[in-house]
C-alpha positions in Angstrom: 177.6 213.3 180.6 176.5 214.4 184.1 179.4 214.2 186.6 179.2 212.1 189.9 179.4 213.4 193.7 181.8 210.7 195.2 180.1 210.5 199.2 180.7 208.1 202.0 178.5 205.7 201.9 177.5 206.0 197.6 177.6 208.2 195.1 175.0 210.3 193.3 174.4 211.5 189.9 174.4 215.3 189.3 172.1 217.3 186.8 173.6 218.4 183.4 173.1 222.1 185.2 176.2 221.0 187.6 179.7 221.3 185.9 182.4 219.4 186.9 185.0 222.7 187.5 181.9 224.3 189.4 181.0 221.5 191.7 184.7 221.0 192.7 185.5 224.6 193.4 182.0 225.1 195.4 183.3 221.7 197.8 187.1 223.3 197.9 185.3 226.6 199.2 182.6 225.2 201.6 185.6 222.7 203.1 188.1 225.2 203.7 185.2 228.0 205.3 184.0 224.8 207.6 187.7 224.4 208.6 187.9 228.5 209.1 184.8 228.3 211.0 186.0 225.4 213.8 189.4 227.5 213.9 187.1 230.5 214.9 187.5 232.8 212.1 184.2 233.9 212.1 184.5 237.8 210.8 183.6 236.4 207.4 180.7 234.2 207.9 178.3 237.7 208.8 178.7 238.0 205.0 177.4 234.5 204.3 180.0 232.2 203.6 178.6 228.6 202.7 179.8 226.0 205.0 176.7 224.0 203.4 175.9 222.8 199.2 173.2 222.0 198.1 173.3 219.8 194.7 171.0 219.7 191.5 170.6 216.0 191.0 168.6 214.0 187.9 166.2 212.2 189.7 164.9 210.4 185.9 162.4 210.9 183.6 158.8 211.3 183.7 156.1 209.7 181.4 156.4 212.2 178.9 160.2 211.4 178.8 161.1 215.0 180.5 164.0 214.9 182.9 163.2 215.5 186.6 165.4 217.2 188.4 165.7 217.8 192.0 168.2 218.5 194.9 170.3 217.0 197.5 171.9 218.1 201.0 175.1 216.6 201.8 177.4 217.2 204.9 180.6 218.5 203.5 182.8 216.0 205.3 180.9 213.1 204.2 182.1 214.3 200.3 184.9 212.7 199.2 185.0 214.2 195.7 183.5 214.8 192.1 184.5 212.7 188.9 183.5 213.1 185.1 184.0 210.9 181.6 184.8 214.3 180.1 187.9 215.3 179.8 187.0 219.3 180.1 183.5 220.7 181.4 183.0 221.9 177.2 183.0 219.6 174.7 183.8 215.3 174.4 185.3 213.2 175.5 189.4 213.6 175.5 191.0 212.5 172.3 195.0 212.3 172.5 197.0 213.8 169.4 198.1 211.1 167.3 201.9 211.8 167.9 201.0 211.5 171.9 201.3 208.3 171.3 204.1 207.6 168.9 207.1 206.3 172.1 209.4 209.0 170.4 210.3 211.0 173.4 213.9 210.6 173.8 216.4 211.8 171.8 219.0 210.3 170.1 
């Protein structure tokens, strides 16, 4: 399953194309070079640091049943954060061990 853009205001569905590790490390990188930039440390930004994202979105299917997909602009400090049903970017679902659950953590 897609993961979800948590903004102000809403949230918005991202494409399958937009892991949940990627998304979250591409918002921890534009907030900190927006901060860098209103602190003045601007010798980095002549090599084109984003203090901007843009988003791949699913914007639904088509009559032939083909995903659309399109983009989105959002102001970095109106994002809040990303979630996602899985428990890693590969694979399911998380599915605890069985003896995770068994209450037999302390010793006697």
């Amino acid at each position: 399953m897609p993961c979800t853009l948590i903004i102000r205001g809403g949230e918005i569905n991202l494409s399958e194309a937009e892991a949940f590790t990627k998304v979250r490390r591409r918002i921890e990188a534009a907030k900190k070079n927006r901060i860098d930039y209103s602190l003045g440390n601007t010798e980095k930004f002549t090599d084109g640091a984003a203090t901007e994202i843009i988003f791949l979105t699913d914007m639904g299917e088509d009559d032939d049943g083909n995903t659309l997909t399109g983009r989105v602009f959002v102001d970095i400090g109106d994002v809040i954060g990303v979630m996602s049903d899985e428990y890693k970017d590969k694979g399911g679902p998380y599915k605890p061990e069985k003896d995770d659950d068994n209450g037999d953590d302390e010793e006697e």
